[in-house]
FIKE-252948 format. One record per residue (C-alpha): residue in three letters; y, z, x. Coordinates in steps of 0.1 Angstrom, whole numbers, padded with zeros to 4 digits, always signed. Layout:
AlaYZX;...
This chain:
Unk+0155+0366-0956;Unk+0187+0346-0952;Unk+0195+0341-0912;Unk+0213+0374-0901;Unk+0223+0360-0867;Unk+0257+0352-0870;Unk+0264+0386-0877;Unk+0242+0404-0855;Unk+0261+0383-0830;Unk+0295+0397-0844;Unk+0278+0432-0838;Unk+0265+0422-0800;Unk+0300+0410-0792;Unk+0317+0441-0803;Unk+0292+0470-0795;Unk+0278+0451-0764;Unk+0241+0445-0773;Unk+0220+0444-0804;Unk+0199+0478-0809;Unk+0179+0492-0841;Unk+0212+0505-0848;Unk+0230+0475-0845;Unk+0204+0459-0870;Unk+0207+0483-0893;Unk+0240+0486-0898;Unk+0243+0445-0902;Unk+0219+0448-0932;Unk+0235+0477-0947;Unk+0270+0457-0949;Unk+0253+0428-0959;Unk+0240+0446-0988;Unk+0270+0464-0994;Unk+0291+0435-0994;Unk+0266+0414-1016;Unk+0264+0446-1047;Unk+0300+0442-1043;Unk+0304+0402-1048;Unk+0320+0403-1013;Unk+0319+0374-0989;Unk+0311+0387-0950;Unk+0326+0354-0936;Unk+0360+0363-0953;Unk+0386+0391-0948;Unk+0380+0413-0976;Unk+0417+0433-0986;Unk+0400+0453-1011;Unk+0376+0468-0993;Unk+0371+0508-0982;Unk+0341+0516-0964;Unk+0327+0551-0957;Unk+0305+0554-0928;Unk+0283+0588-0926;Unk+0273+0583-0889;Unk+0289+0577-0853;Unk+0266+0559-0837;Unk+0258+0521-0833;Unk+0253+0515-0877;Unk+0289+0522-0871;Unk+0299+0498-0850;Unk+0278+0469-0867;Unk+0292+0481-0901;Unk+0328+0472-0886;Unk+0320+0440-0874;Unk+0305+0425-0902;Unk+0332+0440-0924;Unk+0361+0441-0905;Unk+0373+0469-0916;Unk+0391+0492-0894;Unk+0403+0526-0887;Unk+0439+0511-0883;Unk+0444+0493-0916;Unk+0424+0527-0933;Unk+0396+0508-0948;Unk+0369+0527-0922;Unk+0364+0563-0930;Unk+0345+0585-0912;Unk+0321+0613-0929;Unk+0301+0632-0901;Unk+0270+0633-0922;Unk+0248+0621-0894;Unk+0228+0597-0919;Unk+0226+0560-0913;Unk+0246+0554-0944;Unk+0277+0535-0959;Unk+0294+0536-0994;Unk+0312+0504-1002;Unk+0341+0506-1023;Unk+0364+0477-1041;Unk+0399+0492-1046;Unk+0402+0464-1069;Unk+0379+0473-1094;Unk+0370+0509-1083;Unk+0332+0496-1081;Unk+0315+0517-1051;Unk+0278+0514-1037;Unk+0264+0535-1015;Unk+0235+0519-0989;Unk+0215+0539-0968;Unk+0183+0533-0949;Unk+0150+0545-0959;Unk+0135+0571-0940;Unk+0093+0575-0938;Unk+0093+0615-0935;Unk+0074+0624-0898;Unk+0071+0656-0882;Unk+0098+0665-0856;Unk+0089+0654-0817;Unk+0106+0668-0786;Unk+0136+0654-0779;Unk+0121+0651-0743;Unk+0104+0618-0743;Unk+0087+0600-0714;Unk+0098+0559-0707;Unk+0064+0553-0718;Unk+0069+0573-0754;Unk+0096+0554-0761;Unk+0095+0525-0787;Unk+0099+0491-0769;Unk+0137+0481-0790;Unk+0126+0446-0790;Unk+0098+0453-0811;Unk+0117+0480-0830;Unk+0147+0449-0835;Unk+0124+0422-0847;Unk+0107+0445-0870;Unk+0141+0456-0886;Unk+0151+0418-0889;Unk+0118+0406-0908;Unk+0111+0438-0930;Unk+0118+0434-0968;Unk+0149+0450-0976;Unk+0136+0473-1004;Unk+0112+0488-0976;Unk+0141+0496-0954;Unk+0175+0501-0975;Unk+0184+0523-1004;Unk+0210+0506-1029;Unk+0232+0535-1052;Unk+0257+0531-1076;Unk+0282+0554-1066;Unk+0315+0568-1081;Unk+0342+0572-1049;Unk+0374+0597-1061;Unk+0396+0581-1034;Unk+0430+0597-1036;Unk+0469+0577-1031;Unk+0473+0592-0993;Unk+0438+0579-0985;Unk+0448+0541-0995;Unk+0454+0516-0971;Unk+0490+0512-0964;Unk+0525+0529-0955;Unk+0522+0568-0951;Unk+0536+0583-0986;Unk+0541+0619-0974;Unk+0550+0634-0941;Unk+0553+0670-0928;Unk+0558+0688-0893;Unk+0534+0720-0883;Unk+0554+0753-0879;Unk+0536+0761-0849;Unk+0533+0731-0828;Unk+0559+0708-0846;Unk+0540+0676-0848;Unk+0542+0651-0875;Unk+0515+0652-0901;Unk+0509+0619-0918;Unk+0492+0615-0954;Unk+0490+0650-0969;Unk+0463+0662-0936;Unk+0483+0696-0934;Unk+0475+0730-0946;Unk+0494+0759-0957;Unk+0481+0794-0941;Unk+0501+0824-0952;Unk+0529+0806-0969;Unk+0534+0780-0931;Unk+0531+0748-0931;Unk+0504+0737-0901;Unk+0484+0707-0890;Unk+0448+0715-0888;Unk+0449+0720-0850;Unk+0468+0751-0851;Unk+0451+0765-0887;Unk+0416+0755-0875;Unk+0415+0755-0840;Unk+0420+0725-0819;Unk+0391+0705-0802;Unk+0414+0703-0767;Unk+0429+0728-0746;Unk+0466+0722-0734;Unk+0465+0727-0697;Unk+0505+0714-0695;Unk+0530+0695-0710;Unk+0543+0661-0690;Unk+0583+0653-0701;
């Protein structure tokens, strides 16, 4: 296997240390950018990357890719697989790379220090396995549509209820309103008061 160190260091420096996850996710983007003729050590414009997990893949996905949230080349599926789909806005060409998994009967999630896998052996193992034994390569079709492009907002709108500004075509219409998902849905935070 070509040396993987550089960019397990660009994942240490950014997530803070190098884990399973942090290995994984540095060999699915390397994969991903290599089906896609992509090199890692350059800034790829073209490139949209979906990740299907928040955890540390994540985090090693970005720094080998440099893709970001900001610039709208990182999307975020909450699948909770440790997967990626790669996509070339260029040429519309999309893989999608996602590790293997051995089926194995569910444990507690109650483990002892002494149950748990040392993650210096579980590191060096990820690093040296053969990549067909630990990734799944798919050529994927992604329907990415104009207000989930990179680049200047097209469309904007203002909730009825709240009155904030809703960027890229993310509001909804309930009963004829126009609302951001907060107030249609429900909102994830609880307004305890307003500070002018």
């Amino acid at each position: 296997m070509d040396d993987i160190n550089p960019y397990l260091n660009k994942g240490r420096e950014f997530h803070g240390d190098v884990c399973a996850g942090i290995v994984m996710g540095t060999r699915i983007a390397l994969a991903g950018l290599r089906e896609l003729g992509m090199n890692p050590d350059e800034r790829n414009r073209d490139l949209v990357v979906y990740v299907e997990i928040d955890r540390c893949m994540a985090d090693a996905v970005q720094a080998v890719t440099g893709i970001t949230m900001g610039h709208r080349t990182l999307k975020f599926k909450d699948y909770g697989k440790f997967a990626a789909t790669f996509l070339d806005l260029s040429n519309g060409k999309a893989v999608r790379v996602s590790a293997v998994e051995n089926p194995q009967p569910p444990q507690s999630d109650q483990k002892s220090d002494v149950e748990r896998p040392d993650m210096n052996q579980m590191v060096e193992k990820l690093i040296n396995v053969p990549e067909e034994e630990l990734i799944l390569i798919e050529e994927v079709e992604v329907d990415i549509g104009e207000h989930d492009i990179p680049g200047f907002p097209k469309f904007r709108a203002y909730c009825e209820e709240c009155g904030d500004r809703v960027l890229d075509r993310r509001e909804v219409i309930v009963d004829g309103r126009t609302l951001c998902k907060a107030c249609a849905e429900g909102s994830y935070y609880q307004k305890i008061s307003v500070s002018k």
